[in-house]
N, CA, C and O atoms as a Tinker XYZ file with bonds, in Angstrom:
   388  protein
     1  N    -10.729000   -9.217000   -3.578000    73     2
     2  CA    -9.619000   -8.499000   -4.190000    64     1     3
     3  C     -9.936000   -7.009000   -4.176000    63     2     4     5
     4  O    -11.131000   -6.736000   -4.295000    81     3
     5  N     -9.116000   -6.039000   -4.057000    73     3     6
     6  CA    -9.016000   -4.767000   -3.600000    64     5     7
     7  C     -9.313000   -4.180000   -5.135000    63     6     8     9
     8  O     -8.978000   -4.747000   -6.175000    81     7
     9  N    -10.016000   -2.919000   -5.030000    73     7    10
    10  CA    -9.638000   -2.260000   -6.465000    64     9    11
    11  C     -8.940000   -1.762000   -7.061000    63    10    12    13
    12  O     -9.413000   -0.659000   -6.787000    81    11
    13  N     -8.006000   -1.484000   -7.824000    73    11    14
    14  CA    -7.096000   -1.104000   -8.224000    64    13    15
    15  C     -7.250000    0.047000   -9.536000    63    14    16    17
    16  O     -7.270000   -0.407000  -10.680000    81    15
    17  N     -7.338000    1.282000   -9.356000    73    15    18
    18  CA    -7.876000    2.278000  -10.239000    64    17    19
    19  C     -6.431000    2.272000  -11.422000    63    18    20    21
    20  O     -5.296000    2.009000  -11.026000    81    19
    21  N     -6.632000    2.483000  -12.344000    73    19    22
    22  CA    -6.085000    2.840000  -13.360000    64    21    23
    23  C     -4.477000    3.752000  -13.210000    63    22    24    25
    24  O     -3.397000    3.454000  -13.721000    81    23
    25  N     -4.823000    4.921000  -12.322000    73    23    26
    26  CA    -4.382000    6.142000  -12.427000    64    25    27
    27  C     -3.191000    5.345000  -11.070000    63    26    28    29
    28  O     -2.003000    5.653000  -10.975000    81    27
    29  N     -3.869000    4.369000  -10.208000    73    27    30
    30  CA    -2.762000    3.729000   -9.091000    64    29    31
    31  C     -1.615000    2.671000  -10.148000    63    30    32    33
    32  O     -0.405000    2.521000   -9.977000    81    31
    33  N     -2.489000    2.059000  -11.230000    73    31    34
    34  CA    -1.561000    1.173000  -12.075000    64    33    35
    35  C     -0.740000    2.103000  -12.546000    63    34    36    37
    36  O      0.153000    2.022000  -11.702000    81    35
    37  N     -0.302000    3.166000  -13.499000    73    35    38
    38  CA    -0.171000    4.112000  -14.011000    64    37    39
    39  C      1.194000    4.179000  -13.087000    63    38    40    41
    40  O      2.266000    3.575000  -13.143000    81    39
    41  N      0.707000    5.104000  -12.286000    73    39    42
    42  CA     1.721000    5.404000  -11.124000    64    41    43
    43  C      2.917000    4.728000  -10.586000    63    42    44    45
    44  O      3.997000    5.239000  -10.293000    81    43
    45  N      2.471000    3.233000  -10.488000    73    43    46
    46  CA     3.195000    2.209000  -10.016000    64    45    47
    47  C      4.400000    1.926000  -11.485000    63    46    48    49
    48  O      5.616000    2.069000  -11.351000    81    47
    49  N      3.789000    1.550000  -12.695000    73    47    50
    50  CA     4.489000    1.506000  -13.883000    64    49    51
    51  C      5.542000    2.534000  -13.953000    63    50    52    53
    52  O      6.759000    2.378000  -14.053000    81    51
    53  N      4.848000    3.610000  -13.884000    73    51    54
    54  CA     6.064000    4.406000  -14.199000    64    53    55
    55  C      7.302000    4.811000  -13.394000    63    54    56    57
    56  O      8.387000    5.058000  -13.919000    81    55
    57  N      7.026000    4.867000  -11.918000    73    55    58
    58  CA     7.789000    4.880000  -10.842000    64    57    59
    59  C      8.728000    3.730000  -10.829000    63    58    60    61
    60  O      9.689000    3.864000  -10.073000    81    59
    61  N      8.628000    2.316000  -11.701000    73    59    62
    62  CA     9.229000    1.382000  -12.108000    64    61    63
    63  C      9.850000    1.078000  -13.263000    63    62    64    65
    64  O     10.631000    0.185000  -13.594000    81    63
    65  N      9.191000    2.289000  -13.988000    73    63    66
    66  CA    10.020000    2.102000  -15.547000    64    65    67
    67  C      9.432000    0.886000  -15.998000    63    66    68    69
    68  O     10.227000    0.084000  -16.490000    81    67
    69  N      8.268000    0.563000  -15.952000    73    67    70
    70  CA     7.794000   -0.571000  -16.625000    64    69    71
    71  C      6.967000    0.130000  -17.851000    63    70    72    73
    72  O      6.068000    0.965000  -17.945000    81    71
    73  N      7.915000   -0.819000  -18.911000    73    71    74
    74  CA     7.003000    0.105000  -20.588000    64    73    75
    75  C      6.083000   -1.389000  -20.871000    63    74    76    77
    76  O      4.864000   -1.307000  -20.724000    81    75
    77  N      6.508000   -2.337000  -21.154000    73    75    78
    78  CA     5.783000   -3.605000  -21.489000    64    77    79
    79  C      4.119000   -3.906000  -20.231000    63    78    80    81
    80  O      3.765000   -3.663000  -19.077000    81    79
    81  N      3.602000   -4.576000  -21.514000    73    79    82
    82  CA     2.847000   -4.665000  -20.835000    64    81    83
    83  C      2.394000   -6.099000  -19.426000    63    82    84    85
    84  O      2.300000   -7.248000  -19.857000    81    83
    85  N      2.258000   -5.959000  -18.524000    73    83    86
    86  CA     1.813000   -7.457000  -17.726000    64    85    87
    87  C      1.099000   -6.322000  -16.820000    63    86    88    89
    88  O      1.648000   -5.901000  -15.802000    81    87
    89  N     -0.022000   -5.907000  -17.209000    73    87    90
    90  CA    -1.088000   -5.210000  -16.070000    64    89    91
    91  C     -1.912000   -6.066000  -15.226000    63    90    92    93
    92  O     -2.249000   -5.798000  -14.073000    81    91
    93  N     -2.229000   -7.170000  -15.917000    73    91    94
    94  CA    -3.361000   -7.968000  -14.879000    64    93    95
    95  C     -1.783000   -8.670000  -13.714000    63    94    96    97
    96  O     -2.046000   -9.178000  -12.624000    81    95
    97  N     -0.745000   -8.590000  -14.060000    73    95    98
    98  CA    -0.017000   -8.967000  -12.756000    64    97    99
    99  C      0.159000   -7.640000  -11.586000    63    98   100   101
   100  O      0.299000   -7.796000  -10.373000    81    99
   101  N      0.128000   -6.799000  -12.053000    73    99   102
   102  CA     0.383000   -5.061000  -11.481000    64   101   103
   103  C     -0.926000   -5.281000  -10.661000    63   102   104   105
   104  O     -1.231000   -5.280000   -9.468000    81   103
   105  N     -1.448000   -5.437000  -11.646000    73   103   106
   106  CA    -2.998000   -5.173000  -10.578000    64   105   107
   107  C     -3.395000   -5.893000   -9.822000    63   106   108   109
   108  O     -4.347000   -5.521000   -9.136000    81   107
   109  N     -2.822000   -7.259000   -9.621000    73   107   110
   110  CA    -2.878000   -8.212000   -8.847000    64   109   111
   111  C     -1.770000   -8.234000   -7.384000    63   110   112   113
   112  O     -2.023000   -8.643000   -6.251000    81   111
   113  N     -0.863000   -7.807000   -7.772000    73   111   114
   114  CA     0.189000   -7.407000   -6.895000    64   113   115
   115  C     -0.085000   -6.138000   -5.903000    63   114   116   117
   116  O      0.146000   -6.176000   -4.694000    81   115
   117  N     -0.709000   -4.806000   -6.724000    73   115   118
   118  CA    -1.291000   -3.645000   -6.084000    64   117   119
   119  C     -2.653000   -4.337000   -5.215000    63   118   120   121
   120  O     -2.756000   -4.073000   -4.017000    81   119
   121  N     -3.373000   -4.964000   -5.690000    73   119   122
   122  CA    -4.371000   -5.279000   -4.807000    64   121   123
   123  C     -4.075000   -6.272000   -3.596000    63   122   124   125
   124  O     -4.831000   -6.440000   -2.639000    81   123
   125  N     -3.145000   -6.748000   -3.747000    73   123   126
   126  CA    -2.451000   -7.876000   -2.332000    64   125   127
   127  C     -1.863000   -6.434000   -1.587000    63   126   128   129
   128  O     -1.640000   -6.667000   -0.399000    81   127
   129  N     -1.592000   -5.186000   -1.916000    73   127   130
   130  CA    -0.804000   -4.483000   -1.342000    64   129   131
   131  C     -1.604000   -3.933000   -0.354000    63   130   132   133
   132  O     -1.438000   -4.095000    0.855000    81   131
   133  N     -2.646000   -3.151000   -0.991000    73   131   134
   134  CA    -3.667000   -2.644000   -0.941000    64   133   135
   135  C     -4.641000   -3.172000    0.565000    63   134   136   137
   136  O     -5.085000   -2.598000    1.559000    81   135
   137  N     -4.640000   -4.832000   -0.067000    73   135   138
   138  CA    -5.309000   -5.705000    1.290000    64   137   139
   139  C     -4.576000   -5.994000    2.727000    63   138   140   141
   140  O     -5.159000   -6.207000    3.790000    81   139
   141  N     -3.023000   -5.948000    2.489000    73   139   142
   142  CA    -2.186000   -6.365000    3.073000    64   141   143
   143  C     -2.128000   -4.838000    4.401000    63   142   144   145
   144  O     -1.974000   -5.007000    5.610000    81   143
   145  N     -2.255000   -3.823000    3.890000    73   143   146
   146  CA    -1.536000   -2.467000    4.703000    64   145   147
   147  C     -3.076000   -1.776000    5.191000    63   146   148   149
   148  O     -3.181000   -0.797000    5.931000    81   147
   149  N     -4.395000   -2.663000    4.486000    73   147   150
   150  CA    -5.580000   -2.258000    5.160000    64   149   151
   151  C     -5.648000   -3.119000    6.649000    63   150   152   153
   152  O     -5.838000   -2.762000    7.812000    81   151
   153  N     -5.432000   -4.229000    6.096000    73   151   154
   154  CA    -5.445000   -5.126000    7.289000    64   153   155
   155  C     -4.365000   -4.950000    8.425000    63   154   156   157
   156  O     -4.639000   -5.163000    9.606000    81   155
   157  N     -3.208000   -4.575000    8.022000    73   155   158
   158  CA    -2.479000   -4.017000    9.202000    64   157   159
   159  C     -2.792000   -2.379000   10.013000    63   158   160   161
   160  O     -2.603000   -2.069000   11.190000    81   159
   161  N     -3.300000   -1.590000    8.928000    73   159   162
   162  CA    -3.528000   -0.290000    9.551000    64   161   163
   163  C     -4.702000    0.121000    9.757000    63   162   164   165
   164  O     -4.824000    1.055000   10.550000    81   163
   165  N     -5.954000   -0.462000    9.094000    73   163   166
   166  CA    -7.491000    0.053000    9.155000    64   165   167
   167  C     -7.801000    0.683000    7.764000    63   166   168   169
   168  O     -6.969000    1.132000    6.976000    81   167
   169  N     -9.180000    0.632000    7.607000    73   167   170
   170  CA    -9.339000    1.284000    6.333000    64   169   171
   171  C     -8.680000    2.689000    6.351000    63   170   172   173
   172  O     -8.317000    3.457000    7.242000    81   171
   173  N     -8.678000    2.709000    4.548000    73   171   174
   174  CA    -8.469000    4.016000    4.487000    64   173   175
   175  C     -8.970000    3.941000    2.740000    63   174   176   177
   176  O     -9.297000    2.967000    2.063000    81   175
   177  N     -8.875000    5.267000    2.420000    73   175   178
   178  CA    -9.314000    6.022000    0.462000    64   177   179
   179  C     -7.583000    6.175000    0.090000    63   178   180   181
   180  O     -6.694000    6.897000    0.538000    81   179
   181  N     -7.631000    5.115000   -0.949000    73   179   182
   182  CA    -5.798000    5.453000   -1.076000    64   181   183
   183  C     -6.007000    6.655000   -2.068000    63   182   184   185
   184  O     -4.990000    6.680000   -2.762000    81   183
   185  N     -6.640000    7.405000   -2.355000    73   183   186
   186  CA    -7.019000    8.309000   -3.425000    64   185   187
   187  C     -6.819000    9.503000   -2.478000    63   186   188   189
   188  O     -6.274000   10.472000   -3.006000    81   187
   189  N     -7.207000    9.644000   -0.973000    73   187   190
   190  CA    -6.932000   10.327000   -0.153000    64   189   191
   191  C     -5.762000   10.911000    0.795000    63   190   192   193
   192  O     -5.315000   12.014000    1.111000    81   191
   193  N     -5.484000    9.355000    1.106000    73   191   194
   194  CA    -4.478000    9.097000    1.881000    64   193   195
   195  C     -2.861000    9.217000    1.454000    63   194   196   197
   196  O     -2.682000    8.011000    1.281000    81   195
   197  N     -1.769000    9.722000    1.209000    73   195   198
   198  CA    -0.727000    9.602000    0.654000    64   197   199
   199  C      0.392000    8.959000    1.071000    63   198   200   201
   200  O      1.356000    8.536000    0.433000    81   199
   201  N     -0.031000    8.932000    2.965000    73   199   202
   202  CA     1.048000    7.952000    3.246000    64   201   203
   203  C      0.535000    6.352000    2.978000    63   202   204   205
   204  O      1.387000    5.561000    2.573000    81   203
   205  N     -0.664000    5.939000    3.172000    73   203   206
   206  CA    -1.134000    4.876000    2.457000    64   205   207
   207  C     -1.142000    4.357000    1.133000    63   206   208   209
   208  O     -1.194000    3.166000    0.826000    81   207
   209  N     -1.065000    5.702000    0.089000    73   207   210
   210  CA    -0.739000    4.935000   -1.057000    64   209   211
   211  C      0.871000    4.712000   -1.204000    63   210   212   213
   212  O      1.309000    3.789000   -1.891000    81   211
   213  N      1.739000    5.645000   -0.495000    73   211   214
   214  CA     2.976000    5.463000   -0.740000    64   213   215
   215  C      3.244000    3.752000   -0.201000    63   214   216   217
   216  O      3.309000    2.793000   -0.970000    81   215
   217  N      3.330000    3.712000    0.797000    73   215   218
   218  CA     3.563000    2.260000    1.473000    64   217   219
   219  C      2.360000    0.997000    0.545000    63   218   220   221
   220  O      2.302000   -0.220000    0.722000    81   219
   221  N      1.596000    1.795000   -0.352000    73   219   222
   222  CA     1.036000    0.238000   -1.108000    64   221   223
   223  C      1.497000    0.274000   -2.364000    63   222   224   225
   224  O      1.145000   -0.558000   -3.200000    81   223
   225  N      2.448000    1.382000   -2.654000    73   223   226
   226  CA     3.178000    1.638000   -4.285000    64   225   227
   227  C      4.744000    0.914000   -3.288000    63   226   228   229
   228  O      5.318000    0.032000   -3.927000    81   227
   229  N      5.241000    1.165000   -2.184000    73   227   230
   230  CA     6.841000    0.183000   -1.723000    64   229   231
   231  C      6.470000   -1.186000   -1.379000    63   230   232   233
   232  O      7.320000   -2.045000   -1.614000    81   231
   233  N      5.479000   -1.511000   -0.920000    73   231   234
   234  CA     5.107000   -2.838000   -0.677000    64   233   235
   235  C      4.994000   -3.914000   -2.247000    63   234   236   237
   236  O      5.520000   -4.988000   -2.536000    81   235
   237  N      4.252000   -3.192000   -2.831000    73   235   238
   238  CA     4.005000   -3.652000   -4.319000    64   237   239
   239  C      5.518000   -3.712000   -5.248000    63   238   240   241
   240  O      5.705000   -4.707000   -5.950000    81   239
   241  N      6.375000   -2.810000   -5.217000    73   239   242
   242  CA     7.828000   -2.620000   -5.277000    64   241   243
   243  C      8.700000   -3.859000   -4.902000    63   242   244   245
   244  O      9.525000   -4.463000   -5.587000    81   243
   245  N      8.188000   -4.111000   -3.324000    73   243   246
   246  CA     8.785000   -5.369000   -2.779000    64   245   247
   247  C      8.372000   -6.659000   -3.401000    63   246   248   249
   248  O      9.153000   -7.581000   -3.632000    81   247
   249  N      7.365000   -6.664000   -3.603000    73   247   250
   250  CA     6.957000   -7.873000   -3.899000    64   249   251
   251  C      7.387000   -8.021000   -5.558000    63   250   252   253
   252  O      7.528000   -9.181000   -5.947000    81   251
   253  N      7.532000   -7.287000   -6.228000    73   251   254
   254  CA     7.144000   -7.196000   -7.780000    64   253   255
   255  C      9.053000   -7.508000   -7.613000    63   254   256   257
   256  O      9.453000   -8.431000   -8.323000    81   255
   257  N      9.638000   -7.120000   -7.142000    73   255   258
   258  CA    11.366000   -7.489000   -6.825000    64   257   259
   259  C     11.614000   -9.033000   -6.134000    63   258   260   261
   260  O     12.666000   -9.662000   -6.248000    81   259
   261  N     10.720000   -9.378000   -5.587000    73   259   262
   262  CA    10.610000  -10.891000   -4.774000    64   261   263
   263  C     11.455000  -10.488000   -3.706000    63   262   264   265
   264  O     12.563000  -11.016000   -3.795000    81   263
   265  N     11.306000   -9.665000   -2.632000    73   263   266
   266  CA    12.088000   -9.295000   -1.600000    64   265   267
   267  C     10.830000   -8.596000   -0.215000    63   266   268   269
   268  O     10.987000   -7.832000    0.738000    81   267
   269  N      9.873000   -9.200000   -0.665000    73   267   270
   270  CA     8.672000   -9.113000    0.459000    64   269   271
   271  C      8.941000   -9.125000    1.725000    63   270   272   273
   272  O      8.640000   -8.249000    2.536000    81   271
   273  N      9.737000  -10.506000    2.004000    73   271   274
   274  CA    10.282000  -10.595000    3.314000    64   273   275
   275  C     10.989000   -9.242000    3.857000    63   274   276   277
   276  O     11.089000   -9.270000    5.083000    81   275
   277  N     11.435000   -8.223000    3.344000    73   275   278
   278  CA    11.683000   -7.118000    4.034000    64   277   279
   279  C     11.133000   -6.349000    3.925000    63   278   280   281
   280  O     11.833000   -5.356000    4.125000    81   279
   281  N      9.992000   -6.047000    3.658000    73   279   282
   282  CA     9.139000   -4.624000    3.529000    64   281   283
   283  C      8.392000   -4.111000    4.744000    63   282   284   285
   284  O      7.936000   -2.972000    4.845000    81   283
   285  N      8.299000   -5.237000    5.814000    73   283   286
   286  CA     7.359000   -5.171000    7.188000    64   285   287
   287  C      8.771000   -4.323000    8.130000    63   286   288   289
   288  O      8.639000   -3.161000    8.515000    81   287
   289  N     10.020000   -5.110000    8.378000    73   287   290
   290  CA    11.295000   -4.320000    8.797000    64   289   291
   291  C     11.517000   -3.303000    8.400000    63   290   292   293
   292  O     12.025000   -2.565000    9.244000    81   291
   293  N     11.337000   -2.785000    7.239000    73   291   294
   294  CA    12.065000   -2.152000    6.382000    64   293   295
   295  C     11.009000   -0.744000    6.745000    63   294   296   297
   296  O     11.658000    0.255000    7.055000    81   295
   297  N      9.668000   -0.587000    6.741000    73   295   298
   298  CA     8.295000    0.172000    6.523000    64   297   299
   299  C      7.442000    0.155000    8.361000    63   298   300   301
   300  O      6.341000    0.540000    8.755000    81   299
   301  N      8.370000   -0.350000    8.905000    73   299   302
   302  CA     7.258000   -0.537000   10.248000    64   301   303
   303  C      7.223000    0.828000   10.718000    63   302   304   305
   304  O      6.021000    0.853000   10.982000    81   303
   305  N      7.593000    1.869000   10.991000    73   303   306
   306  CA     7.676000    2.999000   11.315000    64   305   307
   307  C      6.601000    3.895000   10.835000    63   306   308   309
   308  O      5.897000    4.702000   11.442000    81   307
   309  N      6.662000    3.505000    9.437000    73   307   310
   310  CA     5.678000    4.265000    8.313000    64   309   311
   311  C      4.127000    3.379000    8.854000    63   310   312   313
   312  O      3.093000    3.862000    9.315000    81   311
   313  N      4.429000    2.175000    8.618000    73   311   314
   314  CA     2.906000    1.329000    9.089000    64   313   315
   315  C      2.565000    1.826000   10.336000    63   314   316   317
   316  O      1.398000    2.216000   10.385000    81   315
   317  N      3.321000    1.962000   11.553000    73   315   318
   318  CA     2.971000    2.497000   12.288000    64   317   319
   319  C      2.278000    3.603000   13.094000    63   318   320   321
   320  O      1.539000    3.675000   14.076000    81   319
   321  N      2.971000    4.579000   12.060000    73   319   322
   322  CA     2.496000    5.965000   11.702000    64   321   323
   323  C      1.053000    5.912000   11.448000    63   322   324   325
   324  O      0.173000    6.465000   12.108000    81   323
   325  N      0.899000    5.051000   10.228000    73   323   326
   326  CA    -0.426000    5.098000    9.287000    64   325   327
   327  C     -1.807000    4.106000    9.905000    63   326   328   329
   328  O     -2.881000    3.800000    9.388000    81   327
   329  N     -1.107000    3.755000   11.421000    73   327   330
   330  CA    -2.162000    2.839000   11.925000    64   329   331
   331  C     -2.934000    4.010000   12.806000    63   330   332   333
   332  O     -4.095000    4.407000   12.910000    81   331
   333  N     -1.749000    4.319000   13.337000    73   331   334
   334  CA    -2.140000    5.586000   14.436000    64   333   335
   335  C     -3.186000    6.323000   13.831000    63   334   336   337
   336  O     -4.392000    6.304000   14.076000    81   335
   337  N     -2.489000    7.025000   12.938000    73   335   338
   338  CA    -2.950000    8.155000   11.999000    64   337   339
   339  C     -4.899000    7.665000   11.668000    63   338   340   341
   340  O     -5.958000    8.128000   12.090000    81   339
   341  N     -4.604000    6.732000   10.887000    73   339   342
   342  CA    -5.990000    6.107000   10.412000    64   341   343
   343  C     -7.254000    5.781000   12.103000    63   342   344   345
   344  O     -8.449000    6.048000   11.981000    81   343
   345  N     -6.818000    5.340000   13.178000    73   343   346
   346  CA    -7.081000    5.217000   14.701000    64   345   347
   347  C     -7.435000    6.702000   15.059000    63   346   348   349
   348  O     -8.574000    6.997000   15.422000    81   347
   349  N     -6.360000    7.697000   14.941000    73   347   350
   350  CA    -7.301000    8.818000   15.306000    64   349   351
   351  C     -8.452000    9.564000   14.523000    63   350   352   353
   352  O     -9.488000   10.041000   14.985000    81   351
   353  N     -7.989000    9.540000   13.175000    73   351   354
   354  CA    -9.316000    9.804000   12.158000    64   353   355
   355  C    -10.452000    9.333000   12.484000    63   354   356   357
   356  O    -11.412000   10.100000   12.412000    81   355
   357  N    -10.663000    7.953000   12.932000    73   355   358
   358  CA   -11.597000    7.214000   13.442000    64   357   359
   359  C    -12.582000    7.764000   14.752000    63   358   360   361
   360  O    -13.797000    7.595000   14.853000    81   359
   361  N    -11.834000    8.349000   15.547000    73   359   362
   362  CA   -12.117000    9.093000   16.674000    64   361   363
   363  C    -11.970000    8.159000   17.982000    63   362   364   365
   364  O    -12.755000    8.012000   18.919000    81   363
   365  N    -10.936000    7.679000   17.783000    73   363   366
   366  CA   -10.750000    6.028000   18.507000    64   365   367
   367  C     -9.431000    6.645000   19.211000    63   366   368   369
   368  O     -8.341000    6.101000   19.032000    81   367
   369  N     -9.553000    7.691000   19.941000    73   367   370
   370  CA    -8.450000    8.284000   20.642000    64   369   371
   371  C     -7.777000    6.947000   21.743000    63   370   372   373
   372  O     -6.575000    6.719000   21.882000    81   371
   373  N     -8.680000    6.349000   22.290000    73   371   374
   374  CA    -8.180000    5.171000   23.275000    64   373   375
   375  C     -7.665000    4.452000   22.569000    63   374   376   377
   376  O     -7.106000    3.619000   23.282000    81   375
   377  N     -7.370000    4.085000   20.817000    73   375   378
   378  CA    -6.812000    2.854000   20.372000    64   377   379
   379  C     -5.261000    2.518000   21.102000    63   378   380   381
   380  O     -4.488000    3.469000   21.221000    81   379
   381  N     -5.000000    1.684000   21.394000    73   379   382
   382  CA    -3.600000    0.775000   21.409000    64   381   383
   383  C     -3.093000    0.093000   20.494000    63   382   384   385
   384  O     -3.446000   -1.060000   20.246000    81   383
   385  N     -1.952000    0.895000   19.707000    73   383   386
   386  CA    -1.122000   -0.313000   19.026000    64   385   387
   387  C      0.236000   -0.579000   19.362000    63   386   388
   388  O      0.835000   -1.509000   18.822000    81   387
């Protein structure tokens, strides 16, 4: 399971208007997000990265709505972006995606 810092729960809550509490589900949901957009794009520091945390704060969005099934259609452009992006950081100029 992925880590999920405080200040990412935080973020996610409020961008949702969530006042009540269910954090161990937030944080469970952010960390499927988290695992889900590493494994499609390559590591990355979501503390760093902003298009990575954005797409693991809409993914988490999707799922926390039960509408998952569209977030891959909906975000492929952005994932795409952020595979590249993360591939050249790497120094992996030859990558193919």
């Amino acid at each position: 399971m992925e880590v999920v810092t405080p200040e990412l729960l935080e973020e996610f809550k409020e961008r949702m208007h969530i006042t009540h509490d269910e954090d161990n589900n937030l944080i469970r949901l952010l960390s499927f997000s988290i695992a889900d957009i590493k494994f499609k794009c390559g590591p990355f520091e979501i503390e760093k990265n902003e298009i990575a945390r954005e797409l693991v704060l809409e993914r988490t969005r999707y799922t926390y709505n039960d509408v998952l099934e569209y977030f891959n259609s909906n975000f492929l452009s952005q994932i795409n972006s952020l595979a590249m992006s993360i591939a050249f950081e790497e120094g992996d100029a030859d990558a193919t995606i």
